[in-house]
C-alpha positions in Angstrom: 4.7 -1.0 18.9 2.9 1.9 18.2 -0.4 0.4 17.3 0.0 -1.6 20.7 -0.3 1.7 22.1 -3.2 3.2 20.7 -5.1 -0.2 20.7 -4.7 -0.5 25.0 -7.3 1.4 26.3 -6.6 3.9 29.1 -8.2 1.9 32.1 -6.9 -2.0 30.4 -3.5 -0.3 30.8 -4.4 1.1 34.6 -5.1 -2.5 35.4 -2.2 -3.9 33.8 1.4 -2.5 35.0 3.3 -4.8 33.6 2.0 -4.8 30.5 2.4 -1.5 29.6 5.8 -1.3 31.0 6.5 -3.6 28.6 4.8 -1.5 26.3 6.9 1.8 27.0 9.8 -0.1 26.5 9.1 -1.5 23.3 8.2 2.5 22.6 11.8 3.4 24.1 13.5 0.8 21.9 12.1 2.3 18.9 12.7 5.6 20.0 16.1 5.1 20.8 17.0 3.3 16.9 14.9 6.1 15.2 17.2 8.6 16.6 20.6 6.8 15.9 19.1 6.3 12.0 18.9 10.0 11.8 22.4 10.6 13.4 23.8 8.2 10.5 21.7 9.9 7.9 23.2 12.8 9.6 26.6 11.7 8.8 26.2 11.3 5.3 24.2 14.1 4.2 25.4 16.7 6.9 28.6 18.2 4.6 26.3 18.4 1.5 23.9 20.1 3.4 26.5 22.4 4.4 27.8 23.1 1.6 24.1 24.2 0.3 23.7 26.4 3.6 26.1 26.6 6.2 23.7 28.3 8.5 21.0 26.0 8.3 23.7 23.5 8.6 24.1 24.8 11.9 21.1 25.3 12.9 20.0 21.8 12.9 23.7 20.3 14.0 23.5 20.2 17.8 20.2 19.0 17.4 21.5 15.9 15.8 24.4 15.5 18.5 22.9 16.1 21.4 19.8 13.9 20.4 21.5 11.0 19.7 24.2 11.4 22.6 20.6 11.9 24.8 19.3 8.9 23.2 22.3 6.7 24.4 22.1 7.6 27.9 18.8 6.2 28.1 19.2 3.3 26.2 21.7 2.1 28.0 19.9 3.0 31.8 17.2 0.8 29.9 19.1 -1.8 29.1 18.0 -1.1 25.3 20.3 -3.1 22.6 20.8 -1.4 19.5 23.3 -2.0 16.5 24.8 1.1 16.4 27.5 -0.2 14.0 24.7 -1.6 11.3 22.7 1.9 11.5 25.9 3.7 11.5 27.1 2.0 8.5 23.8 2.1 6.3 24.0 2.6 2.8 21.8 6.0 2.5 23.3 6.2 -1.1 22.3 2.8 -2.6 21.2 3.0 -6.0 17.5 4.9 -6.8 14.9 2.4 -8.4 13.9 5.3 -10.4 14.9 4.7 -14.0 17.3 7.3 -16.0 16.1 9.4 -19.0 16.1 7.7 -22.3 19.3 8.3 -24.3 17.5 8.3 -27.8 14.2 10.0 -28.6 12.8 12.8 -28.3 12.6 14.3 -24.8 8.8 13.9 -23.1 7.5 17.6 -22.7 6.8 17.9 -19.0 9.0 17.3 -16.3 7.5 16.7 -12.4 8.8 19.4 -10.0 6.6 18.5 -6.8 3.3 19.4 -5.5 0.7 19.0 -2.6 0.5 15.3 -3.0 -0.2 13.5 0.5 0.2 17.0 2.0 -3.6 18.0 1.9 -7.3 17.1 2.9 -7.9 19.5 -0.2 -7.6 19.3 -3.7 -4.3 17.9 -5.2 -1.6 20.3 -7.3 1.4 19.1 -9.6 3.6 21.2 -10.9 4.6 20.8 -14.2 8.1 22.5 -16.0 6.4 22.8 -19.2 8.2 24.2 -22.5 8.8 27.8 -21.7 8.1 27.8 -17.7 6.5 26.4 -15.6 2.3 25.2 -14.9 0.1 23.8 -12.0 -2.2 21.1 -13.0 -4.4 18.8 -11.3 -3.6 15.1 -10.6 -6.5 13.8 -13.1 -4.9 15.7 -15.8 -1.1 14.5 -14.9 -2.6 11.2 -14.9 -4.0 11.5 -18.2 -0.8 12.5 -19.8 1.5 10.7 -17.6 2.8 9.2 -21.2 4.2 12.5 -21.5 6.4 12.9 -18.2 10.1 12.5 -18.8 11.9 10.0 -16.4 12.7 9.9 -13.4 9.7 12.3 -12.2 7.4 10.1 -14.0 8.2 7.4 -12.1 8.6 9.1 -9.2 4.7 10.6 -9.4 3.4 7.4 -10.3 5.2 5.9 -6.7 4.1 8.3 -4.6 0.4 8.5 -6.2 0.7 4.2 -5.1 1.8 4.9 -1.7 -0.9 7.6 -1.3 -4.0 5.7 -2.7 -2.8 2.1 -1.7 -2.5 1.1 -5.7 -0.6 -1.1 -7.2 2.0 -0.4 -10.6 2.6 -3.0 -13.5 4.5 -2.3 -16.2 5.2 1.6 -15.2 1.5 2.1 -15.8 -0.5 3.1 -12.7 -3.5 1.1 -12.2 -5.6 4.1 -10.0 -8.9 5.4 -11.3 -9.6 8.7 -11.8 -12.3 8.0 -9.1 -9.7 6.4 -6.6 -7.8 9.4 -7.1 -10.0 12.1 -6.6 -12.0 11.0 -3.3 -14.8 9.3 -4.9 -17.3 7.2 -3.1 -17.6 3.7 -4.0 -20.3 4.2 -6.3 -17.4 6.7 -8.2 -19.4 9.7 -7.7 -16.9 12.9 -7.1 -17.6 15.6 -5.3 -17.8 18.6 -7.5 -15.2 21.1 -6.4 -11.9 23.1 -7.3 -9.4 20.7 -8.6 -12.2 17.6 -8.8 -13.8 18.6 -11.9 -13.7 16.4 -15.5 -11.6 17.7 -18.4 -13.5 20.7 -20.3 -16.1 19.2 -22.8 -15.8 15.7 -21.8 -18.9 13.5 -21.5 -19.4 12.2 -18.1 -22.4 11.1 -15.7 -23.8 14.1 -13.7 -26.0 14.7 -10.8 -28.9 16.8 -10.8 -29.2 17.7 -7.0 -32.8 19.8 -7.8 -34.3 16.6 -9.5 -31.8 14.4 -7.9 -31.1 11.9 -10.7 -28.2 10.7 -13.2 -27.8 12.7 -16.5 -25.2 12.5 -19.3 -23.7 16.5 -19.3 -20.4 17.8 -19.8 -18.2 20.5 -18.1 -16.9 23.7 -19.9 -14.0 25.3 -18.6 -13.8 28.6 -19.9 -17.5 29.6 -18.6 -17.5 27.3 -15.7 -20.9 26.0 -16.1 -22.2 22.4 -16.7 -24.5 21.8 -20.0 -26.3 18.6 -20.9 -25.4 16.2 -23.0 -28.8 16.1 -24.4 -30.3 19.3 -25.3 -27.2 21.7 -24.5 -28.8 23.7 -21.6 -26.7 25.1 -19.6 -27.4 24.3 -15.8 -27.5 26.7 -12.6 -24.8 27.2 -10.9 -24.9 24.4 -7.9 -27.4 22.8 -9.2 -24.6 19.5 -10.3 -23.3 18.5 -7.3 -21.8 15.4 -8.2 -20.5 13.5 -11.3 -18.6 10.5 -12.3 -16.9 9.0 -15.5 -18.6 7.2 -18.2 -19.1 3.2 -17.7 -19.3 2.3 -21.1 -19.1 -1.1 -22.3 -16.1 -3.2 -22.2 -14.3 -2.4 -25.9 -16.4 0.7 -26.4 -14.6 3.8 -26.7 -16.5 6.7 -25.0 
């Protein structure tokens, strides 16, 4: 209903009453069942919560309440049907479709503890617990060693890195491109920037904005400066402005 909304123009829905009071109330329906889906999450969370922090407990209590018992009164002054007994009764514990830890092996070194993901224009973070505390990596270099995650978080990064990028995941393998993943245009290119930069002293395709053309050149870390592939030079600072990963050959390992 929303999109029904934003797609009627101002003056189509001037001209046309009916339709959008038939649009509101489609809006007002919606409304109304959002609301009574976070009384019943309400419900089966609320006592945890409490028992986590009683004041923010009750901070947010009434909120719920009066929402809901708001939400009713204009329902029913609508005439808006909703199942209050099938929200009410949802299962908000059904079983995750994350998978447990292994019981055997040894235990993957890096566990995923949250980030920025799909909560910035900017440059992604992950955090990473990491034997003996705790590091902040990019999403390129999670990627990379996603192999090394211990379940459920690796799971659990590879979901939400599909929801946010629209990719697809067979096999527990995420099928996303570096490119897709950093904001690359469709030709790959990246933007060079914080957070959008290759791993240090990996070959990649670079873009010399003075001469403005393609070179092979690599990125070093620890001086943060680019050098080329071919001779070694270092470059000015600025002077790469873009660069992309390696299209080698199907087979051939680059």
């Amino acid at each position: 209903m929303s999109a029904l909304v934003c797609a009627a123009a101002p003056e189509q829905l001037q001209s046309d009453p009916v339709r959008e009071l038939e649009i509101m109330h489609g809006e007002l329906a919606s409304l109304c069942t959002h609301v009574e889906y976070l009384c019943s999450w309400w419900n089966h969370y609320g006592d945890r919560i409490r028992d986590m922090d009683r004041l923010a407990a009750r901070r947010i209590h009434d909120h719920f309440i009066d929402g809901v018992s708001f939400s009713r009164s204009v329902a029913r002054v609508a005439g808006v049907e909703i199942d209050r007994e099938a929200i009410g009764s949802y299962n908000w514990a059904r079983p995750s479709i994350l998978p447990p830890a292994p019981e055997v092996g040894p235990e993957p070194p890096f566990r995923y503890c949250g980030g920025n993901l799909g909560l910035t224009d900017g440059p992604v973070s992950i955090n990473v617990a990491v034997p003996g505390g705790r590091a902040e990596v990019s999403l390129e270099w999670a990627l990379r060693n996603i192999g090394r995650f211990a379940e459920p978080g690796r799971t659990r990064l590879l979901l939400e890195v599909a929801h946010e990028f629209d990719v697809e995941i067979e096999t527990g393998v995420v099928t996303a491109t570096v490119a897709e993943v950093s904001g690359a245009d469709r030709h790959g290119w990246i933007k060079v920037a914080a957070g959008a930069l290759p791993d240090t002293d990996r070959d990649v395709q670079a873009w010399d904005g003075v001469d403005e053309m393609s070179i092979p050149a690599f990125y070093a870390a620890d001086e943060n400066r680019w050098f080329s592939k071919c001779d070694g030079e270092q470059f000015d600072k600025g002077r790469i402005t873009h660069w992309r990963e390696v299209q080698a050959p199907e087979g051939v390992s680059v």
